[in-house]
C-alpha positions, 0 to 999 in steps of 0.5 A, spaced: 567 159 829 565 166 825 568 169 819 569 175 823 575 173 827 581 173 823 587 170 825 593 175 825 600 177 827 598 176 835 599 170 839 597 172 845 591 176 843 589 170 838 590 165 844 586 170 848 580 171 843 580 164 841 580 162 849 574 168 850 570 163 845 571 157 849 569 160 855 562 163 852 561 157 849 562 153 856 558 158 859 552 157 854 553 149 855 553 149 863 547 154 862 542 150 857 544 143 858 547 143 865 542 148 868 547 151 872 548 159 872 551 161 879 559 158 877 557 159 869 557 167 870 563 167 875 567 163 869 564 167 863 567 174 868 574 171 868 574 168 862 573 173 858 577 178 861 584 177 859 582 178 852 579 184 854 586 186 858 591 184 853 587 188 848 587 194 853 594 194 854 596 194 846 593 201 847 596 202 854 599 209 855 606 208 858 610 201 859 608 201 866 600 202 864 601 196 859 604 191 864 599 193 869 593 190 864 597 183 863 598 183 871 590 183 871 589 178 865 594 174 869 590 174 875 584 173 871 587 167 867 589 164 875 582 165 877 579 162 871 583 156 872 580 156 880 573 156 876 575 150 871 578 145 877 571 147 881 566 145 876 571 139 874 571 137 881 563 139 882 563 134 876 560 140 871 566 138 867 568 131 863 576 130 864 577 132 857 573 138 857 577 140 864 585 138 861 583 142 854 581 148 858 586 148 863 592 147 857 590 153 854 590 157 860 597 154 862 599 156 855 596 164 856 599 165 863 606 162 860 605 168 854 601 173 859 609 172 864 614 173 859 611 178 855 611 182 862 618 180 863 620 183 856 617 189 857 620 189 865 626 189 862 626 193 856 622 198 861 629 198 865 634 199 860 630 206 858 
């Protein structure tokens, strides 16, 4: 990994960045040493979105505007998983490959449900 990512204080922009990594890094992979480029933009898209969302949502306008970014980084999160079962199933990815990438996701999508549920009810005592 670079020395320009440096752990913080934000489990889910870390797991969301660190996550984005894997994905480029995947897409490379499935690029170079597969010669795959139709599902490997698809994964890269989606994959490297939630980051971007949650990022967005840190500077969102109103509490509405933040839950609405992670509502997207969740949608992207489930798509990203569509394209992980797709290429293990397509036999683009080794079943250790697939249950890690998977794993994360699950982990991200937890973390992605309970922050907007916090924030929904925090929203609905103001």
């Amino acid at each position: 990994m670079n020395t320009f990512y440096k752990k913080r204080r934000d489990p889910l922009g870390d797991k969301t960045f660190l996550f984005a990594i894997r994905i480029v890094k995947l897409h490379k992979y499935l690029k170079h040493e597969k010669q795959e480029y139709t599902l490997s933009k698809q994964i890269l898209r989606s994959g490297t979105s939630p980051g971007a969302m949650v990022k967005e949502a840190q500077n969102a306008e109103s509490g509405k505007d933040f839950i609405h970014k992670l509502c997207i980084a969740q949608k992207e999160i489930a798509e990203t998983q569509y394209w992980i079962e797709l290429l293990h199933a397509t036999d683009y990815l080794e079943e250790n490959q697939y249950k890690s990438l998977i794993q994360d996701s699950v982990e991200i999508l937890k973390i992605l449900k309970r922050s907007i549920l916090t924030r929904r009810k925090n929203l609905q005592k103001e």
